[in-house]
Wavefront OBJ file of the C-alpha trace (Angstrom):
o trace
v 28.973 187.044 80.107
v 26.821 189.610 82.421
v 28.929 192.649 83.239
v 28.531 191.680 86.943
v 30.146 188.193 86.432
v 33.096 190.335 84.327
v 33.797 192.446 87.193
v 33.405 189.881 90.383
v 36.240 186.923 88.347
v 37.997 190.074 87.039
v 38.625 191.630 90.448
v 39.075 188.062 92.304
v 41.350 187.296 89.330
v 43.548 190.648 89.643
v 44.091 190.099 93.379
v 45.414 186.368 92.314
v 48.014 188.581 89.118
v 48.889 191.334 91.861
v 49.950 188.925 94.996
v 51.654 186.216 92.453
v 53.610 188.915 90.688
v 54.626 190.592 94.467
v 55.089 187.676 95.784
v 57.676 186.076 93.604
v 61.156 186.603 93.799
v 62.802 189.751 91.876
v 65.059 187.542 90.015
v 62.069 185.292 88.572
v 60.336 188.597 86.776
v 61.262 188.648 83.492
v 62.537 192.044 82.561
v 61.588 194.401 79.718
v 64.965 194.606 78.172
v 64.490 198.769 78.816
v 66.300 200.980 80.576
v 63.331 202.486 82.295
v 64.231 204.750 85.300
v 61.826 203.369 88.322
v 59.768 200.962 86.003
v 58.319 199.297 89.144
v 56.823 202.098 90.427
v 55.041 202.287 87.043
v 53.870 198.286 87.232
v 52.716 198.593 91.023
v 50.565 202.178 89.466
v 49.518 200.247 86.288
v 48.207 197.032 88.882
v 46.300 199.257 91.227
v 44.743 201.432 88.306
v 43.217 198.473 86.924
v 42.171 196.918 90.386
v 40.597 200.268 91.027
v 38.913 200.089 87.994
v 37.670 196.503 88.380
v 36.708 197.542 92.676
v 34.191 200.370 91.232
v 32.820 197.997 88.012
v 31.605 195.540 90.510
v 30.592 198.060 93.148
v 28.736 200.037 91.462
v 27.023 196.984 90.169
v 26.361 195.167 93.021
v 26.455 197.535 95.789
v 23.643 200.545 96.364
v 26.427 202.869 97.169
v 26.490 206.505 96.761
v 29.817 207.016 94.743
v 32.204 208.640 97.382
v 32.017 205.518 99.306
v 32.738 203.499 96.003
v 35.626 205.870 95.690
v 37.076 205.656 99.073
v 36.430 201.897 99.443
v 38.454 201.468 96.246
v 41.447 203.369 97.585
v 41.003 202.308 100.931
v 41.225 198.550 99.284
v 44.285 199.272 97.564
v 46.174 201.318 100.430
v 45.424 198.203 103.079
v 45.994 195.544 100.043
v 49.308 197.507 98.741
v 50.339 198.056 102.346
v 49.553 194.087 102.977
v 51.688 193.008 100.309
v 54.926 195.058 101.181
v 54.911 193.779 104.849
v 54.401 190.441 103.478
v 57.829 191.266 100.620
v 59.649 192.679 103.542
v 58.838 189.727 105.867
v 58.673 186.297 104.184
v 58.601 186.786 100.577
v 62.699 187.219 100.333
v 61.987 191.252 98.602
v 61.807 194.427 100.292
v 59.254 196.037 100.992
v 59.166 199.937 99.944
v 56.898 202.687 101.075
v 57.610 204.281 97.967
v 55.476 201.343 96.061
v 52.847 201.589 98.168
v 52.579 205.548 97.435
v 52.678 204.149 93.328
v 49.692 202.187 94.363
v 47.588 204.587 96.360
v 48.304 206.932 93.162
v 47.208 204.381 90.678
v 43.779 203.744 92.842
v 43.312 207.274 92.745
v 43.933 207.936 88.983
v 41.436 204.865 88.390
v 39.245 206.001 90.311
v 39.479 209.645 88.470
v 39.122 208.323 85.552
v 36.345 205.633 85.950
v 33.831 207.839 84.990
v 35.242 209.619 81.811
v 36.588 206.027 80.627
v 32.855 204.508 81.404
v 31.581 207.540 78.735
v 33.753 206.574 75.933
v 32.917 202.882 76.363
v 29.375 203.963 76.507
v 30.248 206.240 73.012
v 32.076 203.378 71.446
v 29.119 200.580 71.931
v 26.649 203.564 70.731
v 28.152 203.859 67.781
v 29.292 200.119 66.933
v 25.376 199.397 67.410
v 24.471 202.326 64.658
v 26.907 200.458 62.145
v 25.133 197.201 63.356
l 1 2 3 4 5 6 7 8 9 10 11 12 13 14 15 16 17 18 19 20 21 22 23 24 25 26 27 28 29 30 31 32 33 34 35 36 37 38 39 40 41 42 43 44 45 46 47 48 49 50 51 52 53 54 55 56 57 58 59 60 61 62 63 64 65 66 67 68 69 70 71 72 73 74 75 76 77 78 79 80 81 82 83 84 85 86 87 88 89 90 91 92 93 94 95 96 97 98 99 100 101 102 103 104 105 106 107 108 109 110 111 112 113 114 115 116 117 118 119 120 121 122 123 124 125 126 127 128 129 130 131 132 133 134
């Protein structure tokens, strides 16, 4: 599969996880079984890392952009996305919406977006050397 086909289903596909998983009912997600304080602050950081991640893949693929504006449309994204989603919770989706969530997202964009570039390197490292054993 090209890398730009990865990225453009991945990201389309994440957006599809992320408003399923927000938009079902609390009492329909199965729990962990651990006594984790605030553990859906971590999933709603964990959701927006990766759809940062998957926002700069397929920008920086498909888009001549210099790599601020990859950066700030990725957290922009997940600010108006996140922000989306909790107004919908609070709304019509029988949850509540929490401005506390949407700062775990906003954090998880950023931290993706932080760590694109070192994570990109030791992919790049890891396919160097996995070719040399080849």
């Amino acid at each position: 599969m090209k890398r730009n086909t990865f990225f453009r289903i991945g990201i389309v596909a994440w957006i599809v996880v992320i408003f399923t998983l927000c938009a079902m009912p609390s009492s329909d997600i199965p729990g962990t079984g651990l006594n984790i304080p605030h553990a859906d602050k971590i999933v709603h950081f964990g959701m927006h890392f990766v759809m940062a991640l998957l926002l700069i893949g397929s920008l920086k693929i498909n888009a001549r952009l210099k790599w601020s504006t990859i950066v700030g449309t990725a957290i922009g994204f997940s600010i108006l996305y996140g922000g989306a989603i909790e107004i919908l919770q609070s709304n019509f989706f029988n949850r509540s919406g929490d401005p506390w969530d949407e700062l775990a997202n906003t954090a998880g964009a950023a931290v993706g977006c932080l760590l694109y570039r070192p994570l990109e390197r030791q992919k790049d490292k890891w396919l160097a050397r996995r070719k040399e054993k080849q």
